[in-house]
N, C-alpha and C positions, 0 to 999 in steps of 0.2 A: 855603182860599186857599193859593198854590204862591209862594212866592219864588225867582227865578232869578238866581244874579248874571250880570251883562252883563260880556263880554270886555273887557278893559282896551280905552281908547282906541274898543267899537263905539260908545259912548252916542250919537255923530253922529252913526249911522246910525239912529238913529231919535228923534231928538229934535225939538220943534218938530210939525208937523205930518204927518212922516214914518212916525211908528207907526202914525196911524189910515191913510196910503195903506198901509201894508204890513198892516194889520187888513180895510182892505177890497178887497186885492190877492186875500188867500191866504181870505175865507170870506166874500167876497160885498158884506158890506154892513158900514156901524158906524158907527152912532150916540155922538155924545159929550154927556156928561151930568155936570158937576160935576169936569172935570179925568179923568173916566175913559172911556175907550170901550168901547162893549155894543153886543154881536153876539150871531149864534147862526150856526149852519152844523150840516149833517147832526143825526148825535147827541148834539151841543153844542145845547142848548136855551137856556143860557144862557152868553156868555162875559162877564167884567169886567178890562180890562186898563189899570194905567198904571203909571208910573213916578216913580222919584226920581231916578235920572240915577246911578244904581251897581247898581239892581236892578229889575229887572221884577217887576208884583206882577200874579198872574191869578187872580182865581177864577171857576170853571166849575160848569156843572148839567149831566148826562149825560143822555140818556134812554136806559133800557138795552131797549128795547122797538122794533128799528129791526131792519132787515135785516141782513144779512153786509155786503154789499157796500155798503151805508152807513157800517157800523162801519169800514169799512176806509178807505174814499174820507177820511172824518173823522178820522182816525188819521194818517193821509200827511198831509194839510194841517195839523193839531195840530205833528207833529214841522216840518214844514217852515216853519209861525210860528215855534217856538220858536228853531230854526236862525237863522233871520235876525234875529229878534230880539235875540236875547241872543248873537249869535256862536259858541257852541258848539253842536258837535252830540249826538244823542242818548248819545250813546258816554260825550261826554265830561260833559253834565250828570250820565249815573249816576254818574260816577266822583267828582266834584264832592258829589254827598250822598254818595255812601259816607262822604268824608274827613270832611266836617262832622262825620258819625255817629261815627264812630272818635271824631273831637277832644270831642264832648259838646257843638258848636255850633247841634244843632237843635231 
């Protein structure tokens, strides 16, 4: 399981019933089950996504057994959830666990 903090102030952009249209904007489809939302897309066999309203919590199942050009299509749509979801981009999540790792918060 990955925890993401969400940008100050996005939480409204996907609170309410907002994250599951942006779950099944960006991979198709998604089922909600017990407060959380499950999907799959491409090389994502399993995704598990919800929130507390400071952090996105996601955990995924890979299949590593897919084409190139699967791994990729599902790769551009992965960064581009996480984008819209939590406000930051790819750039800046890395930088984001860097700091945690530095401070000893992970």
């Amino acid at each position: 399981m990955q925890t993401y903090d969400l940008r100050r102030g996005h939480y409204k952009n996907i609170e309410g019933g907002q994250l599951k249209a942006l779950v099944t904007e960006v991979f198709g489809k998604a089922e909600e089950k017990e407060g959380k939302l499950w999907a799959s897309f491409g090389a994502i066999s399993s995704l598990t996504v919800w929130t507390d309203g400071k952090s996105l919590f996601v955990d995924s199942q890979m299949s590593p057994a897919v084409a190139n050009d699967v791994a990729i299509s599902t790769r551009k749509a992965w960064n581009h959830f996480l984008e819209r979801a939590t406000g930051y981009d790819a750039s800046e999540r890395s930088k984001r666990v860097q700091k945690k790792a530095k401070e000893g918060k992970l």
